[in-house]
C-alpha positions, 0 to 999 in steps of 0.5 A: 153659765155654760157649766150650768148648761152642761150639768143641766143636760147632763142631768136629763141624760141620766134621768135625773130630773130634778137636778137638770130642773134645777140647774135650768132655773139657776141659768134663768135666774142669770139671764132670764131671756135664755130662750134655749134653757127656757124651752127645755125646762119646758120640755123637762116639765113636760117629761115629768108630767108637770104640764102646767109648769110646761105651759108657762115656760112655752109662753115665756119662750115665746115672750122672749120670741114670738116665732119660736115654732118649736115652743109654739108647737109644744104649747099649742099641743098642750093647750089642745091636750088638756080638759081646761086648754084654750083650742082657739089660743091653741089653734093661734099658736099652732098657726105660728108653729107651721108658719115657722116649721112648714115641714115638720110632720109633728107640726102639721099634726098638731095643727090638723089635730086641732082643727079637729078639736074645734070640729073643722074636720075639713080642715084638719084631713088634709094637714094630718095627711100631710103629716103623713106624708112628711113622716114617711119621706124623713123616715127613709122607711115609710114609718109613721107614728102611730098616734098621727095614724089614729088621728087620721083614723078618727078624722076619716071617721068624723068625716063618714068615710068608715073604710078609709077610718078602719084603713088608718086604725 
């Protein structure tokens, strides 16, 4: 089992992510309730692009364990990113993940982002700004990702506070 694990990661340093798709699933296959080869397995989907394959693995993830914040965070964005996701199944999920990860930046960016999905642009300011707030305090130099910029851009727009808006973009 091990072996596999070491193989599998391995494989996802090099690049090669077919083989560490593979070795993944040969380690479900052994114990199908190994919530870390289940999360990234998801994350290796993900990477490739295979986002409906991604999907199923946060949910198995979160089958295993319903208070796996980093599954829930990963599922919710997904959901919210994709034309056929669920916002309202996305917005439960994203719940557990700030539950769980209450200081995590891309966390509170997933559920502040949503919240503007759904239309609460309200709700959502105050969460993308705290996803700001957390970004600059880990960073050590005040960086933020560009694309919780954009959101907080966008959110100040949807919201008609136009310098704010052109502040953040």
């Amino acid at each position: 089992f091990g072996a596999y694990y070491a193989l599998a990661q391995i494989d996802a340093m090099e690049g090669n992510i077919e083989g560490s798709i593979e070795k993944y699933k040969k380690l479900l296959e052994v114990n199908p309730n190994h919530l870390v080869s289940r999360m990234l397995l998801g994350m290796t989907y993900e990477k490739r692009g295979n986002n409906q394959d991604a999907i199923a693995q946060y949910r198995e993830a979160l089958r295993i364990n319903p208070r796996f914040g980093p599954a829930a965070n990963n599922l919710a964005w997904l959901l919210a990113d994709s034309p056929e996701g669920n916002l309202d199944e996305a917005l439960e999920v994203a719940k557990v993940a700030k539950e769980t990860l209450p200081n995590e930046s891309n966390v509170a960016d997933t559920l502040g982002w949503i919240y503007f999905k759904k239309g609460s642009h309200r709700a959502a300011l105050p969460l993308i700004q705290e996803a700001i707030q957390l970004a600059q305090s880990k960073s050590g130099n005040g960086s933020v990702n560009p694309e919780v910029l954009y959101h907080l851009g966008e959110t100040y727009f949807a919201l008609g506070q136009m310098e704010d808006a052109k502040k953040a973009l």
